[in-house]
C-alpha positions in Angstrom: 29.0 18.1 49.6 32.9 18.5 49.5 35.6 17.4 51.6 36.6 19.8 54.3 40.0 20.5 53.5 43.0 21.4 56.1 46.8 22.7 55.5 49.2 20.8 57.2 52.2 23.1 59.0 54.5 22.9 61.4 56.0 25.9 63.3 59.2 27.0 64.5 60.4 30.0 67.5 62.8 32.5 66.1 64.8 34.6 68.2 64.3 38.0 67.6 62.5 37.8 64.4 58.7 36.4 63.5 59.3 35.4 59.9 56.1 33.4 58.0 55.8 31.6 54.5 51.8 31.8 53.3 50.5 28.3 52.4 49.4 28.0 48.9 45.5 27.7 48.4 43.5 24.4 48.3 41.5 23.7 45.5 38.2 22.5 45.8 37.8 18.6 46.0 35.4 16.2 44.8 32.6 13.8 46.8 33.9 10.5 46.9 31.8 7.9 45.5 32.2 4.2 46.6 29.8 1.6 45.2 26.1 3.0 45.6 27.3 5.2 48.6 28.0 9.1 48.1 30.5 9.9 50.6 29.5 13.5 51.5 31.2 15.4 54.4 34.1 14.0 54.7 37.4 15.6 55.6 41.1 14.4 54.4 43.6 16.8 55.6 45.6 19.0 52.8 49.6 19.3 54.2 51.3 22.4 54.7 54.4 22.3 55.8 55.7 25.5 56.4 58.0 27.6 58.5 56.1 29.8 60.9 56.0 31.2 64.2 53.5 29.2 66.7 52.2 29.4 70.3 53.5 26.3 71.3 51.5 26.5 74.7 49.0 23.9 75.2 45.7 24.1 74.0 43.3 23.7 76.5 40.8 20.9 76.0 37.1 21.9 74.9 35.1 18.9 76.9 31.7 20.5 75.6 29.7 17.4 75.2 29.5 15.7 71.7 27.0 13.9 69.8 26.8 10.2 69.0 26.8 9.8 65.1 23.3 9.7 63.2 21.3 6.5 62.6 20.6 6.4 59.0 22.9 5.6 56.1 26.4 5.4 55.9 27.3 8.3 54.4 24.9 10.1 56.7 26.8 8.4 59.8 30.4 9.2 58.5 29.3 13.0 57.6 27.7 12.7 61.6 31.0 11.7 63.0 33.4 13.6 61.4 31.4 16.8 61.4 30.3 16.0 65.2 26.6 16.3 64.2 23.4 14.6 65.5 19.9 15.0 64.4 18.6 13.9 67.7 19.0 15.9 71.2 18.4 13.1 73.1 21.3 11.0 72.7 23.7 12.8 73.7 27.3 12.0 75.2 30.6 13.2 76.1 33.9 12.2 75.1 35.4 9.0 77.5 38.2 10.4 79.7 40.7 7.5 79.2 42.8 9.0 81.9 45.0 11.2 79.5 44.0 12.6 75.9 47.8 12.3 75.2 49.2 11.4 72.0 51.6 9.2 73.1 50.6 6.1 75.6 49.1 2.7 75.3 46.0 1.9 73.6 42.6 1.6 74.7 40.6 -0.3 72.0 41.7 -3.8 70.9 42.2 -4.3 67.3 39.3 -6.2 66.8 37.0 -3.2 68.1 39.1 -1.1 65.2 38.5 -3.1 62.7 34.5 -3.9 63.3 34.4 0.0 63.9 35.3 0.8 60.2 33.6 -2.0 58.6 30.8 -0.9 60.1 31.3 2.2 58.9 32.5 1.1 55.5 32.3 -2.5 54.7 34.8 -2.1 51.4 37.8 0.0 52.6 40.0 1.2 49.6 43.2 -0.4 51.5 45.9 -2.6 49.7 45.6 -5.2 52.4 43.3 -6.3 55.0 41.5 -4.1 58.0 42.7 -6.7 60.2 46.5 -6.1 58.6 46.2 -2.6 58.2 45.0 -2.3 62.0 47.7 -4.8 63.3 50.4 -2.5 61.4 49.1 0.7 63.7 49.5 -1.4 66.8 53.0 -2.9 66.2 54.7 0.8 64.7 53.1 2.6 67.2 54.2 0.4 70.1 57.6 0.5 68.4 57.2 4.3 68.8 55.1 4.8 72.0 52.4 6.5 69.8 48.8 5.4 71.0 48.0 3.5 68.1 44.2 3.0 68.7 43.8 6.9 68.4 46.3 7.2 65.4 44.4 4.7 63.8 41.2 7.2 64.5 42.9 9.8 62.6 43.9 7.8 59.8 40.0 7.2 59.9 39.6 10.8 59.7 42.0 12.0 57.0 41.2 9.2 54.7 37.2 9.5 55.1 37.0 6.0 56.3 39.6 5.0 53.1 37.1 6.0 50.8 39.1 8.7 49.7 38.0 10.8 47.1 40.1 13.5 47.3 44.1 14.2 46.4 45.4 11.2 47.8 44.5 8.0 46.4 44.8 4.5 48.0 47.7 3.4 45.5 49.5 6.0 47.7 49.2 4.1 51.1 49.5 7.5 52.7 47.2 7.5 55.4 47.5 11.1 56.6 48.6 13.4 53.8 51.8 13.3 54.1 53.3 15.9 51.5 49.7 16.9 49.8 50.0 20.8 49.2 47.2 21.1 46.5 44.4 19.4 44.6 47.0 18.9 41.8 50.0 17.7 44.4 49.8 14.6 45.2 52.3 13.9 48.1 54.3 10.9 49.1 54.1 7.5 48.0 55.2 4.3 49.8 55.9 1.2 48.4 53.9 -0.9 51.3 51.1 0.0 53.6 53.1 -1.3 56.6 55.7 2.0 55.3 52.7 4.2 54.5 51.6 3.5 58.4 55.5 3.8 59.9 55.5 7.2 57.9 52.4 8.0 59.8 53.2 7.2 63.0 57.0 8.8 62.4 55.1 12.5 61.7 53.2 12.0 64.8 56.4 10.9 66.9 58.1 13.8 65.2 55.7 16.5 66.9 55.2 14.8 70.4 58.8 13.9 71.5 62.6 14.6 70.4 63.3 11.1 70.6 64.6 10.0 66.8 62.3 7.3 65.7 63.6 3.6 66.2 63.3 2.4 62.6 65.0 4.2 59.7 63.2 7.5 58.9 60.7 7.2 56.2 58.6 10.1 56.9 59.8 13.0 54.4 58.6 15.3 56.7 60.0 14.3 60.0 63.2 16.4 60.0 61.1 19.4 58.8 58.9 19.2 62.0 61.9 18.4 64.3 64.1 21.0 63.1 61.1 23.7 63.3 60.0 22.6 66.7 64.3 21.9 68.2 63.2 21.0 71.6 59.4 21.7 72.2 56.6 18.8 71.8 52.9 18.7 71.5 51.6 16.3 73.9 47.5 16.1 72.7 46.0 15.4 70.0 43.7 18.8 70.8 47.7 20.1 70.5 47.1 19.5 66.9 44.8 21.8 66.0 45.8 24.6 63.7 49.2 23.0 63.2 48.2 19.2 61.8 45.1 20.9 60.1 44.4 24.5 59.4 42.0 26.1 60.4 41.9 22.8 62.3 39.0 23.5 64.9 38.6 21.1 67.4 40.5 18.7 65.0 42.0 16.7 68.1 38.8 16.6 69.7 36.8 14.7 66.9 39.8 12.4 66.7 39.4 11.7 69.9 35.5 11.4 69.2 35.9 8.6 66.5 38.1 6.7 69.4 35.4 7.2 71.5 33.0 5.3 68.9 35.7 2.7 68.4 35.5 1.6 72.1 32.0 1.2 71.9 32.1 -1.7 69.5 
């Protein structure tokens, strides 16, 4: 199987004028393969950043009901989650309503519940430091920021495959959303630290869901893009994401939201 693959873009309102730059193509990308375990299904999002012209009107939230991942083996439960498939009919659940499906708020999970949820998942994360580090990083910049960081950590679980990787980005990067990636042979930005690698993250989300300027200095080379592209609208859900974090993007907020929902179960 390969990874799914999504263009990153932001979009701006013109006066007057609808003017679009085309995103160049994505080449195909590998499976990942970690220890004995093919990683098949996974999906790491390709950036494009681009200038184009966007609905910025809210997307309205598809609460279809979603299936619990697949017993079986790992691979087979990481392909279940982030494809939102489930071999059995019978065990069946919606996503939790925490009460807002907002980007920015406080966190629902505890950082112990994130960092059994990936272990379970994948017992040897491709990470420069610790789960328990890496996890404690989302919950102090994103509390800096105002970003849930229980769901940002989800997504990093998305885009990364679980930090098996596999794909453009690799974990020397400590880019844990794509920041910059525009091709199978661009590799995107590099920071020195994961604690940077997570600000950076949590920046690009701040940069899209308020005009607030970030509280530490700006280490996201895409922030200014976004902001300047977006002046004075926000997208407040992560459902607000999709076809503007990840192209085609389909339901891209929703599974994030999914993988939260399995992190709260722990």
């Amino acid at each position: 199987m390969f990874f799914h693959k999504y263009k990153h873009f932001c979009g701006s309102l013109l006066a007057a004028a609808c003017l679009t730059i085309a995103a160049p193509s994505v080449a195909t990308m590998t499976p990942a393969q970690h220890g004995n375990i093919t990683l098949r299904g996974l999906s790491q999002h390709q950036q494009r950043d681009t200038t184009a012209v966007i609905a910025l009107s809210q997307n309205t939230f598809d609460d279809k009901k979603t299936t619990a991942p697949a017993a079986g083996s790992i691979s087979d439960r990481i392909k279940a989650i982030l494809n939102g498939e489930n071999s059995s009919t019978d065990n069946r659940r919606p996503i939790l309503n925490y009460g807002s499906d907002a980007i920015m708020g406080r966190a629902i999970a505890t950082q112990e519940q994130c960092v059994k949820y990936l272990l379970d998942i994948n017992p040897h994360p491709q990470i420069s430091v610790s789960p328990e580090e890496l996890v404690r990083y989302y919950y102090e910049e994103a509390g800096k920021e105002g970003i849930r960081p229980d769901a940002a950590f989800a997504q990093a679980l998305k885009e990364t495959g679980y930090f098996s990787y596999g794909g453009t980005v690799t974990p020397d990067q400590n880019n844990y959303c794509g920041l910059g990636t525009t091709s199978a042979t661009v590799k995107g930005a590099y920071f020195s630290s994961a604690r940077l690698g997570v600000r950076a993250h949590i920046q690009h989300l701040l940069a899209y869901s308020s005009v607030r300027p970030p509280r530490e200095r700006i280490v996201d080379p895409r922030y200014t893009l976004v902001r300047s592209a977006y002046t004075t609208s926000t997208i407040d859900t992560w459902q607000g994401l999709n076809g503007r974090w990840a192209v085609p993007g389909n339901n891209y907020g929703q599974e994030i939201l999914q993988i939260l929902d399995n992190i709260t179960r722990e």
